[in-house]
ROSE-4610 file (N, C-alpha, C; in Angstrom, 1 decimal, always signed):
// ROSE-4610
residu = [X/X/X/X/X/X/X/X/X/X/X/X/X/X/X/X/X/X/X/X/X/X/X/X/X/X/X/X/X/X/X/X/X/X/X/X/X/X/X/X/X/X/X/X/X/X/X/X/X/X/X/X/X/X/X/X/X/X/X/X/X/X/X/X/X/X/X/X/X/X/X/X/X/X/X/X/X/X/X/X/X/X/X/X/X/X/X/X/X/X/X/X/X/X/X/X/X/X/X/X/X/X/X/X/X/X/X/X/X/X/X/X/X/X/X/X/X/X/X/X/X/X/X/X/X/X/X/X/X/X/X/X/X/X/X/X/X/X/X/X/X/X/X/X/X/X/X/X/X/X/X/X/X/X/X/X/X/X/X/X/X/X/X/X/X/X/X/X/X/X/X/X/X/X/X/X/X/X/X/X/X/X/X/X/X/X/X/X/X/X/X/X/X/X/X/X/X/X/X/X/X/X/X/X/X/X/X/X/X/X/X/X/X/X/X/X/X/X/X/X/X/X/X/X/X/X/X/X/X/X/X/X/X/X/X/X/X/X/X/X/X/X/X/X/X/X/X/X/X/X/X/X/X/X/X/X/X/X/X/X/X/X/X/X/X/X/X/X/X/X/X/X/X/X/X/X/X/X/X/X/X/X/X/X/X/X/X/X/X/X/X/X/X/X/X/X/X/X/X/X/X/X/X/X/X/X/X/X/X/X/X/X/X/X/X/X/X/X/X/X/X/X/X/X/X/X/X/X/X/X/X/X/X/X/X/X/X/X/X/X/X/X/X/X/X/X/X/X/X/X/X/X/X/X/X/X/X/X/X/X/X/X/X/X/X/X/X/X/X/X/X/X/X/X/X/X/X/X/X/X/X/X/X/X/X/X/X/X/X/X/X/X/X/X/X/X/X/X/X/X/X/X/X/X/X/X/X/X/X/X/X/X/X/X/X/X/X/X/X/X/X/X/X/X/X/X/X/X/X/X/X/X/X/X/X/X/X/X/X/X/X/X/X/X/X/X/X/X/X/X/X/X/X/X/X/X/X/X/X]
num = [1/1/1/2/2/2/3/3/3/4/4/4/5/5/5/6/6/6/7/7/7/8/8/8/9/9/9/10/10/10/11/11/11/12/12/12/13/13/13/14/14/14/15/15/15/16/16/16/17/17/17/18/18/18/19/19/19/20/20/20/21/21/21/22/22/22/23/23/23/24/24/24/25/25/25/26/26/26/27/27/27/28/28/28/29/29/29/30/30/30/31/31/31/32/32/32/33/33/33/34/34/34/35/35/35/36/36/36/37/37/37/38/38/38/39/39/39/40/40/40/41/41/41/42/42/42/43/43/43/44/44/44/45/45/45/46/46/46/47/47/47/48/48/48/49/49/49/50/50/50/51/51/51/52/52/52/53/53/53/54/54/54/55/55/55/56/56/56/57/57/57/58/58/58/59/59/59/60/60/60/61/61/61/62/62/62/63/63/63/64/64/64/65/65/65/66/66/66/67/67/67/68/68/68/69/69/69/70/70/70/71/71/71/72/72/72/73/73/73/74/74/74/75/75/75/76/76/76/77/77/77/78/78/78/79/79/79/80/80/80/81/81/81/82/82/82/83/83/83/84/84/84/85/85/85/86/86/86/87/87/87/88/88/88/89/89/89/90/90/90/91/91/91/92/92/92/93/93/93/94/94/94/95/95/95/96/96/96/97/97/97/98/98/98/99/99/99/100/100/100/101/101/101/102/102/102/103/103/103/104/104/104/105/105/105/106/106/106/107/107/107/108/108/108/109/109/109/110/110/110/111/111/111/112/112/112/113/113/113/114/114/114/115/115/115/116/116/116/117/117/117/118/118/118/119/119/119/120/120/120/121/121/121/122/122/122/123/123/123/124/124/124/125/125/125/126/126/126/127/127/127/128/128/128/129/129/129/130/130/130/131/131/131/132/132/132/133/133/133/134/134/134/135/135/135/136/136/136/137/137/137/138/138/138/139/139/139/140/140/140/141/141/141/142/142/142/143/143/143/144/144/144/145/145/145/146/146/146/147/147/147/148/148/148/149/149/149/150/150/150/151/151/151/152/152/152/153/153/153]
x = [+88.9/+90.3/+90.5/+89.7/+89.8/+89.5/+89.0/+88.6/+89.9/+90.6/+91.8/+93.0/+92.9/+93.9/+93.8/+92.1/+91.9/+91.9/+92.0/+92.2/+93.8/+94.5/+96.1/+96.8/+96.1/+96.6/+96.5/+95.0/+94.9/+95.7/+95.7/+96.6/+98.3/+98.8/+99.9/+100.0/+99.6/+99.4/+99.3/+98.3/+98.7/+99.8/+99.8/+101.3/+102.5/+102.5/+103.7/+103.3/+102.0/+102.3/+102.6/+102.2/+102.7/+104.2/+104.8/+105.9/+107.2/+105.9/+107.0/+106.5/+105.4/+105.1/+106.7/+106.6/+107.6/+109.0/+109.6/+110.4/+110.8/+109.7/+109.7/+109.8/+109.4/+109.8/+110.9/+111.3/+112.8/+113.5/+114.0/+114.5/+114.5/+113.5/+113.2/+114.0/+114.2/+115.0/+116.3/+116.8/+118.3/+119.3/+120.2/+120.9/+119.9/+119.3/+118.7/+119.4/+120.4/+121.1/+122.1/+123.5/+124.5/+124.5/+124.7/+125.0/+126.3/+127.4/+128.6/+128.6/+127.9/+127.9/+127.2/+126.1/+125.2/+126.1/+126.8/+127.5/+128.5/+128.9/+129.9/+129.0/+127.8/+126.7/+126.1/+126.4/+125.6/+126.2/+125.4/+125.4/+125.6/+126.8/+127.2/+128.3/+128.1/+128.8/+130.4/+130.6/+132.3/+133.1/+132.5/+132.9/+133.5/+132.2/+132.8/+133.6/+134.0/+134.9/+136.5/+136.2/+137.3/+138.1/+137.3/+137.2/+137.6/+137.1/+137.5/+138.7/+139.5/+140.9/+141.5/+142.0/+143.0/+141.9/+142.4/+141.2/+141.1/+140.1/+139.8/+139.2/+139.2/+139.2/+137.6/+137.1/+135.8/+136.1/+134.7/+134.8/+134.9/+135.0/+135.4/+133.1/+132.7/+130.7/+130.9/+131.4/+131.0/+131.8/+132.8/+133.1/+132.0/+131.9/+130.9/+130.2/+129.1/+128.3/+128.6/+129.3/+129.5/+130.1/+130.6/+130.8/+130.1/+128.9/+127.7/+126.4/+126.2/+125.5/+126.1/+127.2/+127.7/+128.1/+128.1/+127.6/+126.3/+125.4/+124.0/+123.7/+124.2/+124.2/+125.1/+126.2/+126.2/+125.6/+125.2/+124.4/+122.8/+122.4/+120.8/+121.2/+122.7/+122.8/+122.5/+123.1/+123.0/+121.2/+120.1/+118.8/+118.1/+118.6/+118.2/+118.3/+119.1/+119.6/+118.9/+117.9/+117.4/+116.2/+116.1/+114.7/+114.1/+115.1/+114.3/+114.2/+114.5/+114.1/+112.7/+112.7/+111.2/+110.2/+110.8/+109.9/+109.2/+110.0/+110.0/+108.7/+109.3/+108.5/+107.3/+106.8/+105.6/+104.8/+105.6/+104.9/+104.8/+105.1/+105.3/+103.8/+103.9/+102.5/+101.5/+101.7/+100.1/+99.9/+100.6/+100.1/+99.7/+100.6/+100.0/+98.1/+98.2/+96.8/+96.0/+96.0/+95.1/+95.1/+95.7/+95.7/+95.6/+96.6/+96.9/+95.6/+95.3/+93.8/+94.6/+93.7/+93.9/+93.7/+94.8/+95.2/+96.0/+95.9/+96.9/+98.2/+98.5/+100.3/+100.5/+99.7/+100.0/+99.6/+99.1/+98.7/+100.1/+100.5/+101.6/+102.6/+102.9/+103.8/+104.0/+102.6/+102.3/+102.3/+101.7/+101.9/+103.4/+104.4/+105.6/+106.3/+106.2/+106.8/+105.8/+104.9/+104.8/+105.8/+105.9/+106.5/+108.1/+108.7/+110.0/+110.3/+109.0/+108.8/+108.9/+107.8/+108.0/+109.5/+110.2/+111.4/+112.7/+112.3/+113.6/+113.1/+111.5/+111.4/+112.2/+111.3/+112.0/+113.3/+114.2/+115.6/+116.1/+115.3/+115.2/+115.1/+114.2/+113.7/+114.7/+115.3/+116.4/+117.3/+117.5/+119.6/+119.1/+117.7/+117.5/+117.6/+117.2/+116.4/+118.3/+118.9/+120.4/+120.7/+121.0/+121.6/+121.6/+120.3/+120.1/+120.2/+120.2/+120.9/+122.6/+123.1/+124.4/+124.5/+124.2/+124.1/+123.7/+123.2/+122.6/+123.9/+124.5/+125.7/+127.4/+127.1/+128.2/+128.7/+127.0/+127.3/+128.3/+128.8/+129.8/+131.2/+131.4/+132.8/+132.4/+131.4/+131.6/+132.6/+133.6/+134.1/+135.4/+135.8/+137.1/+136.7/+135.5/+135.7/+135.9/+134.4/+134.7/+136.0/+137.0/+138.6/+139.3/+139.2/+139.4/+139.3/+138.3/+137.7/+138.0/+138.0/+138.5/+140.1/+140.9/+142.3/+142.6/+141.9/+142.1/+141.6/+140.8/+140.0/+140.4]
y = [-188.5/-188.7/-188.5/-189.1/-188.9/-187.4/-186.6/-184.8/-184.7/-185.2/-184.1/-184.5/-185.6/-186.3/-185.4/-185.2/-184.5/-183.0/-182.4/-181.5/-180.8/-181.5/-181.4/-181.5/-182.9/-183.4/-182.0/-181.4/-180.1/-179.2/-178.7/-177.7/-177.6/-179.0/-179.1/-179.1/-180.3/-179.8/-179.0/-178.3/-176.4/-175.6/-175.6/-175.3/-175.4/-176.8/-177.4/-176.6/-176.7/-176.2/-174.7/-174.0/-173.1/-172.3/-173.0/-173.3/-173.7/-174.6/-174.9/-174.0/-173.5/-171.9/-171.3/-170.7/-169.6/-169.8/-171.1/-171.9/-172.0/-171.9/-171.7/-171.0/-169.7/-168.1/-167.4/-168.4/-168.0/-168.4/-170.0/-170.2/-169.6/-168.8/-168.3/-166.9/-166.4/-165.2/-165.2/-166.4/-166.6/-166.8/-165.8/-165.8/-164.5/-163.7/-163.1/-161.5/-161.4/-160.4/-160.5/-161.4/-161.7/-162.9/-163.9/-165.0/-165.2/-164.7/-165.1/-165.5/-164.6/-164.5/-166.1/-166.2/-167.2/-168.6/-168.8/-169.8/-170.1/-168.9/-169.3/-170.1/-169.3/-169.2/-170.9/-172.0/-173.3/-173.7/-175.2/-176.3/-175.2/-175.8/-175.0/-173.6/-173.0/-171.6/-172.2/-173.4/-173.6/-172.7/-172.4/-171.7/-169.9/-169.8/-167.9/-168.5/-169.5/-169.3/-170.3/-170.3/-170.2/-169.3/-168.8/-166.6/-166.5/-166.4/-165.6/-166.0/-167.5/-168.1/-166.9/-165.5/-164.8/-163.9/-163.0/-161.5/-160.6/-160.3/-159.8/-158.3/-157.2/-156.2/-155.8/-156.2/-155.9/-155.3/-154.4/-153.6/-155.1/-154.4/-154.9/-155.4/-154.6/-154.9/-156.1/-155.8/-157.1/-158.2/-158.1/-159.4/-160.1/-159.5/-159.9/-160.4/-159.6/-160.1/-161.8/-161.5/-162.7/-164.0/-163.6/-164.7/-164.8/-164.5/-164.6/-165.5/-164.9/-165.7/-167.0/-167.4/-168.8/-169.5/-169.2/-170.3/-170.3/-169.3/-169.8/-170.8/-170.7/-171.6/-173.0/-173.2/-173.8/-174.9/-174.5/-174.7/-175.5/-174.7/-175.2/-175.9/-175.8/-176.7/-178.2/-179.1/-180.0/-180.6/-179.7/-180.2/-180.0/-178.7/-178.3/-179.3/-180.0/-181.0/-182.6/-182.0/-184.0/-183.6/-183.4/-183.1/-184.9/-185.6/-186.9/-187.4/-187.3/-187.9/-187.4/-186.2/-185.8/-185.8/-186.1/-186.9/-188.4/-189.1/-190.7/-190.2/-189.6/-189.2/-189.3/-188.0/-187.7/-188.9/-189.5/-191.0/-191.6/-192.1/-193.1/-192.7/-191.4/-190.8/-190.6/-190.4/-191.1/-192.0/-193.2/-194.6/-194.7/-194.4/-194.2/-194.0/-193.1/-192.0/-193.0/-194.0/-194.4/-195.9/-196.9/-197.9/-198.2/-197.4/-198.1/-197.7/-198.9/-198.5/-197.0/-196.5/-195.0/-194.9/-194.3/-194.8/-193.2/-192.8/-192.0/-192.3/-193.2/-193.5/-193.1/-193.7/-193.5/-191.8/-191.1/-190.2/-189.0/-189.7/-188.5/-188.7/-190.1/-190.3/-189.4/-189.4/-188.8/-187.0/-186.8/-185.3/-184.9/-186.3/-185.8/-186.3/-186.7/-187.1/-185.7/-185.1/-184.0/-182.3/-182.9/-181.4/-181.6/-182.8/-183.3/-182.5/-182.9/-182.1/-180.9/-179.8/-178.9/-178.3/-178.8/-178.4/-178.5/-179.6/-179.2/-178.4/-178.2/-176.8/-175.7/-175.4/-174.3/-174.2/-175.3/-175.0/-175.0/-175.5/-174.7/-173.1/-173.2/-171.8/-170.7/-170.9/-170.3/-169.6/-171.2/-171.5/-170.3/-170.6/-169.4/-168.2/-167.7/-166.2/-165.8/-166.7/-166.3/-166.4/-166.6/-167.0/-165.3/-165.2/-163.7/-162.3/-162.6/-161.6/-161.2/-162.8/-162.6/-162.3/-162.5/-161.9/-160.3/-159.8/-158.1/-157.8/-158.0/-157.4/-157.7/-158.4/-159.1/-158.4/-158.0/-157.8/-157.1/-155.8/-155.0/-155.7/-156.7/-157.5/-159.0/-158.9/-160.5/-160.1/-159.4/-159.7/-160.3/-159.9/-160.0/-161.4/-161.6/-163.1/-164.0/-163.4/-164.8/-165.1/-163.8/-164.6/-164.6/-164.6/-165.2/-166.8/-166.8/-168.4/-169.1/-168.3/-169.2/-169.4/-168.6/-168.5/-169.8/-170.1/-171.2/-172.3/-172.7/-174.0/-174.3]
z = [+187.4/+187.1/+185.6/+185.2/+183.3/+183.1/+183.7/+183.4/+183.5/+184.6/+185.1/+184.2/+183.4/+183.1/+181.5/+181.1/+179.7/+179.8/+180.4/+181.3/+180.8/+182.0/+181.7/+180.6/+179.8/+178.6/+177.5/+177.3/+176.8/+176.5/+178.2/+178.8/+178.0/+178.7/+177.8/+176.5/+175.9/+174.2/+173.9/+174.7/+173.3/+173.9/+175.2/+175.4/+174.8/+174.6/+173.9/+172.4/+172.0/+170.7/+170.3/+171.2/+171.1/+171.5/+172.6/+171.9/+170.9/+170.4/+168.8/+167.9/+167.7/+167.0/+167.0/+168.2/+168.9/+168.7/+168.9/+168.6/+166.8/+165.9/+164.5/+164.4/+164.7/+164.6/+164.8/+165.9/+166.5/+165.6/+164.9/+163.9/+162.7/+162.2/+160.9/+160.9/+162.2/+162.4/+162.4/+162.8/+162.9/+161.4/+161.1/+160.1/+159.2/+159.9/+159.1/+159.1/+160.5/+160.2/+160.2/+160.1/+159.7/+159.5/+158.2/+157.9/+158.2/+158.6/+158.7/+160.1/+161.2/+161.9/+162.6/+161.5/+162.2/+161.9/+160.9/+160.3/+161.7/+161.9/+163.6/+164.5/+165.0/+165.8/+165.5/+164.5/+164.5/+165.7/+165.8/+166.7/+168.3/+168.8/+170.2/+170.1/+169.2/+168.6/+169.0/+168.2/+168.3/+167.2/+165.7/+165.6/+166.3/+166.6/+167.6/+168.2/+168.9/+169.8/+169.0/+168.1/+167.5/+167.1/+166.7/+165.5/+167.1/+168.4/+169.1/+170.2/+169.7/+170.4/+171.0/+170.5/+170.6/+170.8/+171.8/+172.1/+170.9/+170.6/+169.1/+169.5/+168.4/+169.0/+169.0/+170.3/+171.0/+172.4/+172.7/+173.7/+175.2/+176.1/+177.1/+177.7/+177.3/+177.3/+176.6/+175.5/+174.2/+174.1/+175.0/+175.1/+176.4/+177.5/+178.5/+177.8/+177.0/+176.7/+175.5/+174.8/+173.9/+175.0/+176.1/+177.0/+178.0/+178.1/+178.8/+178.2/+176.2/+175.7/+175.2/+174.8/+174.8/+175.8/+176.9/+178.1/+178.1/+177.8/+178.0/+176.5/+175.4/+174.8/+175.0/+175.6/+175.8/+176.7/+177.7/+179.1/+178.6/+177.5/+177.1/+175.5/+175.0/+173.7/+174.1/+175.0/+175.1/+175.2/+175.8/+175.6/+174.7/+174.1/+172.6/+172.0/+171.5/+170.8/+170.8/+171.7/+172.2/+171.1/+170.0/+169.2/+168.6/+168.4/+168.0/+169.2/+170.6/+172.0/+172.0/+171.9/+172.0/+171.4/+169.7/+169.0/+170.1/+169.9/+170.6/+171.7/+173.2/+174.0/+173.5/+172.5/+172.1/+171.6/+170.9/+170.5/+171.6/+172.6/+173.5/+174.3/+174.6/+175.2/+174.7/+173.6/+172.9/+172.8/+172.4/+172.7/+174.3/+174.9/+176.5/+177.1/+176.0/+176.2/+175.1/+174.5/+173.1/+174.1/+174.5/+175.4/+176.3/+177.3/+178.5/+179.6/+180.6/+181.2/+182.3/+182.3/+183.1/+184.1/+185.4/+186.8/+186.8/+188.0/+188.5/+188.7/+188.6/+188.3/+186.6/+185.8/+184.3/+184.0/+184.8/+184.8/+185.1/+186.2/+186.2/+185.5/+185.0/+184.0/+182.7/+182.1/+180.7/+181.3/+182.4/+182.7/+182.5/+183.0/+183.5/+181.8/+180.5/+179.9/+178.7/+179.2/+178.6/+178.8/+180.2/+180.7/+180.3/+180.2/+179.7/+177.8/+177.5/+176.0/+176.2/+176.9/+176.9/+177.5/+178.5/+178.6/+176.9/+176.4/+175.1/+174.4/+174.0/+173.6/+173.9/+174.8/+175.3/+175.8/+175.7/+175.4/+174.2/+173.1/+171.7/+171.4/+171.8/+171.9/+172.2/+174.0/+174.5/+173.1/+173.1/+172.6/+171.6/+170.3/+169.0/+169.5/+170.5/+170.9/+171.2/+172.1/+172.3/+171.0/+170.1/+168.6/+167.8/+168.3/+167.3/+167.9/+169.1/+169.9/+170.1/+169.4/+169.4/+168.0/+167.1/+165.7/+165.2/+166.0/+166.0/+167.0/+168.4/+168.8/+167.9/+167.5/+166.6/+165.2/+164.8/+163.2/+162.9/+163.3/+162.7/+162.8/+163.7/+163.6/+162.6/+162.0/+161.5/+160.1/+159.6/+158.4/+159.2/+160.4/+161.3/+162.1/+162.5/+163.2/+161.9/+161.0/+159.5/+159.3/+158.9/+159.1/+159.8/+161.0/+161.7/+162.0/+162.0/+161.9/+160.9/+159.7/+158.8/+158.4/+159.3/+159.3/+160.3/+160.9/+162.7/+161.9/+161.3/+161.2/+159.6]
């Protein structure tokens, strides 16, 4: 039980840390081809959808697409967002793993409070990888959303 418990524990951890590698990379890219655009693009892209209240002149693709990737940001913003929950978690499971005597109940718990981490990663991850894909389709209209947006707010 202890192999499979050190084992898994492994498995996950580098997972998870690779991950937040990829996750880092992803953020280091964002705002790297339109800052105006990415300034829309914070938190749950309330800005773009400000700049875009009134139909703005995009192709009939590019609006699809820009209301395709902000529901998917919206959809994975709310787990994105749990980053000091998963701090906590992470703590909680290592004290788990440093004290508590070791049993297959405690065992799926920490399996299942790792895979809980790896899920807001990778809904970090998501929301970035969406962020800069809407920033490369966007770029040629960011001087018309910027005021836009900044004509509304």
């Amino acid at each position: 039980m202890t192999d499979f418990l050190k084992l898994t524990d492994f498995f996950l951890i580098y997972m998870l840390i690779a991950l937040w590698i990829g996750d880092f990379f992803s953020m280091r890219r964002v705002g790297k081809s339109s800052a105006y655009v990415s300034e829309l693009l914070k938190k749950n892209a309330k800005g773009l959808q400000i700049a875009l209240e009134e139909p703005a002149n995009l192709t009939t693709d590019l609006q699809k697409l820009v209301t395709k990737k902000v529901r998917a940001i919206h959809r994975w913003y709310w787990l994105a967002n749990k980053t000091l929950a998963m701090i906590g978690i992470l703590a909680l499971q290592q004290w788990l793993v440093m004290t508590a005597k070791q049993n297959w109940g405690l065992v799926v718990i920490e399996v299942t409070m790792l895979v809980i981490c790896g899920a807001i990663l990778a809904a970090d991850f998501r929301v970035n990888i969406i962020r800069v894909q809407l920033e490369k389709a966007l770029k040629p209209y960011e001087d018309r959303l910027w005021f836009e947006y900044k004509l509304r707010s």
